[in-house]
LUMFI-488418 format. One record per residue: y, z negated, x of N, C-alpha, C, O in turn; residue in one letter. Coordinates in steps of 0.02 Angstrom, whole numbers, padded with zeros to 5 digits, always signed. Each point is the difference from the previous one (the first is absolute). Layout:
BEGIN
YZXYZXYZXYZXA ...
***
This chain:
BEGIN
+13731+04111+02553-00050-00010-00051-00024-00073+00004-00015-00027+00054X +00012-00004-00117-00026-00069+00030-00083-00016-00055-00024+00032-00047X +00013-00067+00066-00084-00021-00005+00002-00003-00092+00036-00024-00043X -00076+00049+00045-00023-00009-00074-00007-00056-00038+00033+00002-00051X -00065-00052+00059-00010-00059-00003+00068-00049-00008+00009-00037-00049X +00042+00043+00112+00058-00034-00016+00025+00043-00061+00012-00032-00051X +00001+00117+00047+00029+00023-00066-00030-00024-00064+00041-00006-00046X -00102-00008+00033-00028-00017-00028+00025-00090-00050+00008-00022-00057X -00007+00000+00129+00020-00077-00022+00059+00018-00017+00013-00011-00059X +00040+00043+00099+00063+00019-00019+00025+00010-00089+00047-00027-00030X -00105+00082+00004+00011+00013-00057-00017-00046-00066+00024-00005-00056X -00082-00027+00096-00011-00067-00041+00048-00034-00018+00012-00009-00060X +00039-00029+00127+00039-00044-00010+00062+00023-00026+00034-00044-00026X -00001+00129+00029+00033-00005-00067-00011+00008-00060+00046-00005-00041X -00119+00022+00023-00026-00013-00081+00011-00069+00001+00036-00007-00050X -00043-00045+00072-00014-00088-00020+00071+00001+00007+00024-00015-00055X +00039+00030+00118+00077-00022-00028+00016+00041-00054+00049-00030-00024X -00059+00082-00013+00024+00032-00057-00020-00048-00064+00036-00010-00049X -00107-00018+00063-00032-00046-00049+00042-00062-00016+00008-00023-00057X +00020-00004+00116+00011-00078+00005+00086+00039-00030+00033-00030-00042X -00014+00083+00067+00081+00002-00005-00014-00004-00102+00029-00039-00038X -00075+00085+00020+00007+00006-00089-00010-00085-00013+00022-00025-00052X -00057-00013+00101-00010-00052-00067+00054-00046+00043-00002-00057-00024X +00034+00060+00062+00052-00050-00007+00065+00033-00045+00033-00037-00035X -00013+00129+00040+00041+00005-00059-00017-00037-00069+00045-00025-00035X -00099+00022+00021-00037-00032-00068+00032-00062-00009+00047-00019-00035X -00089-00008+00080+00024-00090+00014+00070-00005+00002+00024-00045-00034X +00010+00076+00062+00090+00018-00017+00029+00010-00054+00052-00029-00015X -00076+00065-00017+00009+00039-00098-00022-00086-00026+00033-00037-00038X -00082+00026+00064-00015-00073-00048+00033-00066+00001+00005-00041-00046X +00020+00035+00111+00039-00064+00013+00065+00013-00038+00030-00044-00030X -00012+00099+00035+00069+00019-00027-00013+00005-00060+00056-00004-00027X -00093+00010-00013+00002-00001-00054-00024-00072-00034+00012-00002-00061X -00040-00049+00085-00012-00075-00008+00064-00025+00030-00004-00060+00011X +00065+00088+00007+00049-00053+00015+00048-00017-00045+00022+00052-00024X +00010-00106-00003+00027-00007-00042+00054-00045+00001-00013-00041+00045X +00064+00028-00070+00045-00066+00016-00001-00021-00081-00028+00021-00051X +00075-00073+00070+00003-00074-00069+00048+00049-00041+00003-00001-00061X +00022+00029+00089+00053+00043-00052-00015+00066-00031+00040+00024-00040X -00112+00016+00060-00034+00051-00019-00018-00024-00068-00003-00062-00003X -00008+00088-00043-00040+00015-00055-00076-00030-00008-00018-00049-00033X -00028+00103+00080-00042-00036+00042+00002-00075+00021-00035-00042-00028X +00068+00030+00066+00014-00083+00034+00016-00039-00050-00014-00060+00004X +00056+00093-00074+00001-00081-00034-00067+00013-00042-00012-00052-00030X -00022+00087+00020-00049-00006-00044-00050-00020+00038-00032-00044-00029X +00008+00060+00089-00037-00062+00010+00000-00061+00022-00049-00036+00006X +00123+00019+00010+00025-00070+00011+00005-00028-00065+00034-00051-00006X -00066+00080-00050+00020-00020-00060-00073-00006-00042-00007-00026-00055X -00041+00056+00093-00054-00004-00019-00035-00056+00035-00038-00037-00031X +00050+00030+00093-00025-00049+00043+00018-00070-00014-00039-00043+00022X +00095+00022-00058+00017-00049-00042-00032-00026-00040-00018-00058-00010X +00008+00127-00024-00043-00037-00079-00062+00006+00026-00037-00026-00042X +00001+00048+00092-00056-00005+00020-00013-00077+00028-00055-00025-00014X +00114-00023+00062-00011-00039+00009+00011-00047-00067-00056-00021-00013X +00087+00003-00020+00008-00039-00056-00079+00001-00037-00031-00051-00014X +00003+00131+00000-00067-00006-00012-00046-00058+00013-00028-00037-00042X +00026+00035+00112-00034-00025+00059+00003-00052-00025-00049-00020-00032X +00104-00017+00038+00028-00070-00012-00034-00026-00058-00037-00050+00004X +00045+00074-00043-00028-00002-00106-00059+00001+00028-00028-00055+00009X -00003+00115+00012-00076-00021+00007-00034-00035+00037-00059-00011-00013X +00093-00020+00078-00014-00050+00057+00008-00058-00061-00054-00024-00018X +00106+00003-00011-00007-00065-00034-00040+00003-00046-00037-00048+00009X +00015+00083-00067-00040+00024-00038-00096-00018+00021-00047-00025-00030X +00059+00051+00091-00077-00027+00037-00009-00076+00021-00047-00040-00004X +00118+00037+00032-00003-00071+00025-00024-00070-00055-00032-00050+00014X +00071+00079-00095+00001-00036-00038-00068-00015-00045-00015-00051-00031X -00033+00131+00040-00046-00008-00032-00045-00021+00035-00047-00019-00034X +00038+00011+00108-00053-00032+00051+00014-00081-00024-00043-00041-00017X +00126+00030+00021-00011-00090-00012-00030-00012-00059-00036-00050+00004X +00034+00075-00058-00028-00015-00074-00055+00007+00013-00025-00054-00015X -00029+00101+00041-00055-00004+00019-00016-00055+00027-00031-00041-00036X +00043+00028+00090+00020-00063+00044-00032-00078-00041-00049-00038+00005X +00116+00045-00052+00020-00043-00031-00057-00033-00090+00002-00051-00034X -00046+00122+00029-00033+00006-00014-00079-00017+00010-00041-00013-00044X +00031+00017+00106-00051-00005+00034-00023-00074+00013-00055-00026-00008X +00128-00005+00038+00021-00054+00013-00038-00055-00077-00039-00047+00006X +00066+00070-00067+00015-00062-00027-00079+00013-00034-00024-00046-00032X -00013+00108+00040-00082-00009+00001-00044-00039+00029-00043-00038-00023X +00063+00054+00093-00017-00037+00052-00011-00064-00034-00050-00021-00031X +00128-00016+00047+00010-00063-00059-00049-00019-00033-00034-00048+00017X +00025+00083-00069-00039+00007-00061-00060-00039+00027-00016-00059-00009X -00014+00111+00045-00072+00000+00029-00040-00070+00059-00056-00024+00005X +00130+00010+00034-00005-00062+00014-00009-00056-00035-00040-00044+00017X +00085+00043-00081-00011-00088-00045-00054+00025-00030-00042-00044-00008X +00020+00118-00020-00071-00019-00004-00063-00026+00028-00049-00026-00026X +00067+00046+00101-00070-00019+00041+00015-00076+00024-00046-00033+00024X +00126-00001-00032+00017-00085+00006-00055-00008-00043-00057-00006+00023X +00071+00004-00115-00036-00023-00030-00075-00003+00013-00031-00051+00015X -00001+00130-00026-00059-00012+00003-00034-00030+00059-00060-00014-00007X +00085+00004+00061-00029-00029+00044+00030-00094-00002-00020-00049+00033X +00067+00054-00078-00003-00092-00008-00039-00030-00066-00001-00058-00021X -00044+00138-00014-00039-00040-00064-00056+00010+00036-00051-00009-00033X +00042+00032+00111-00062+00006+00035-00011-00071+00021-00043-00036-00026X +00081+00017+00073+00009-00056+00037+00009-00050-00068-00027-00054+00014X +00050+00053-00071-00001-00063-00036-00112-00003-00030-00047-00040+00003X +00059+00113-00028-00068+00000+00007-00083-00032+00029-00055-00010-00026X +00080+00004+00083-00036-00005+00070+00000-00074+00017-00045-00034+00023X +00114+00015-00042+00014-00081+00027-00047-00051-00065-00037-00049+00008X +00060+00087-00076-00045-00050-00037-00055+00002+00007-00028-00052-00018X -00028+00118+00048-00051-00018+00016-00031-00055+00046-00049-00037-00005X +00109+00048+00064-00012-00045+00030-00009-00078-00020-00043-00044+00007X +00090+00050-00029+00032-00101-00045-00084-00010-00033-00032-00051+00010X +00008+00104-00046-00037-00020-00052-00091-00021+00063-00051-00029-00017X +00066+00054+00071-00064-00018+00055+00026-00070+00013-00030-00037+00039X 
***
């Protein structure tokens, strides 16, 4: 007769390997069923999807790239803008200022 306690743990630990054995059959059913080669059906369609997924990419990587420089480029020639305005008004300041001076 052996101790209760070890039968006890005993019975525990084959409820938890019966547990772990169902979910690695699982995990088995699933890998096997995600495996695929280049010559499956499966395999060319998503080697065929993953293509045009990257080309996507590409179109829309340049697409962003192109509309940040116009922004850019945009911003830029404001900027511009905003500079020869503040040249000027600060050289009709200073012409301003100097004839006062002349005229002391």
């Amino acid at each position: 007769m052996t101790d209760p306690a070890i039968n006890f743990l005993y019975s525990k630990l084959l409820v938890q390997l019966e547990e772990y054995k169902n979910k690695l059959k699982c995990a088995e059913d699933e890998l096997t069923g995600a495996n695929f080669t280049l010559d499956s059906a499966v395999g060319r369609k998503l080697v065929s999807k993953c293509r045009i997924l990257q080309i996507e990419n590409k179109e829309l990587g340049k697409e962003f790239t192109e509309g940040r420089f116009r922004q850019l480029q945009i911003a830029l020639k404001m900027e511009r803008k905003h500079r020869v305005e503040l040249e000027e008004s600060l050289q009709g300041e200073l012409l301003s200022r100097t004839q006062i001076l002349t005229i002391w």
